[in-house]
C-alpha positions in Angstrom: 34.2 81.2 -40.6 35.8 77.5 -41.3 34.6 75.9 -44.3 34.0 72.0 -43.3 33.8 69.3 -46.0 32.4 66.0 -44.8 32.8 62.6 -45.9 29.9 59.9 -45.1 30.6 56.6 -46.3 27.0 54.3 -46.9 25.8 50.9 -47.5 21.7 50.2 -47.3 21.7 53.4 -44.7 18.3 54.3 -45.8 17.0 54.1 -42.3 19.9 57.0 -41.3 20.9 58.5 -43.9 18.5 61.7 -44.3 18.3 62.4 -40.8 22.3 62.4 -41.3 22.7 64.8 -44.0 19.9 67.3 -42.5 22.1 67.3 -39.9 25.0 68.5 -41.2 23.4 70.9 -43.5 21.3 72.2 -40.0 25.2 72.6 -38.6 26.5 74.5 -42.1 28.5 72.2 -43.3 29.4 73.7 -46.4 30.3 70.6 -48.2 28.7 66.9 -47.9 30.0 64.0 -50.0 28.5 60.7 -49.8 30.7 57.7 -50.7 28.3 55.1 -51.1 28.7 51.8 -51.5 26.3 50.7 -54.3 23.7 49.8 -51.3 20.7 47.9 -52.9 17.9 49.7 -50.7 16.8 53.4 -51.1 20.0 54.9 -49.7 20.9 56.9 -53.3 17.1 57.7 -54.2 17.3 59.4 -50.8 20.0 60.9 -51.1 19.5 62.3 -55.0 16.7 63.6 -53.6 18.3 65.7 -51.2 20.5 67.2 -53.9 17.8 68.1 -55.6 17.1 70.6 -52.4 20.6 71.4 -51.3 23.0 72.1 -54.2 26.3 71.0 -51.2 25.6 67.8 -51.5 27.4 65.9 -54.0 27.2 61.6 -54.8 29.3 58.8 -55.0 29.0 55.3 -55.9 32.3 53.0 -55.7 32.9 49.5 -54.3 36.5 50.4 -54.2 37.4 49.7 -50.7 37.6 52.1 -47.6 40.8 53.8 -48.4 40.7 54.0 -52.5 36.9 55.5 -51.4 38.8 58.1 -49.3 41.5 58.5 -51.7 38.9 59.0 -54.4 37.3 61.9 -52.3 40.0 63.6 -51.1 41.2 64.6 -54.7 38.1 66.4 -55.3 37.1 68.2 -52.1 36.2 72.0 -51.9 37.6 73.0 -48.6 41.1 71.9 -46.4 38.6 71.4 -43.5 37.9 68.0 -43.5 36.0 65.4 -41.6 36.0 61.4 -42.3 33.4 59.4 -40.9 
């Protein structure tokens, strides 16, 4: 079996962003990194408390710009599998 890491970048994606992440753990994505954006609704309470349940989940917070938040990522991913959304 392939093991996926994926990449979801967030700004005040509170409306989408649990639905998101029980998807990809629902399709065994082994790794999920959120990359967020220091949004200024609920997106990171939501999210910590997924981590909380699900210990592949891991949390971000830059305002670095799309590629250094990539960059920043990609030095610390788990698996060669990769997807960037």
């Amino acid at each position: 079996m392939l093991n996926v890491s994926l990449i979801i970048r967030t700004f005040n994606e509170e409306k989408n962003i649990e639905e998101c992440i029980l998807s990809c753990i629902n399709n065994n994505i082994n790794e999920i990194i959120i990359v967020d954006g220091y949004s200024t609704d609920c997106t990171k309470k939501i999210v910590e408390n997924l981590i909380v349940l699900y210990s592949n989940i891991k949390f971000i917070q830059t305002t670095k710009g799309l590629v250094n938040q990539k960059m920043l990522v990609l030095k610390n991913l788990l698996h060669t599998m990769i997807i960037l959304q």
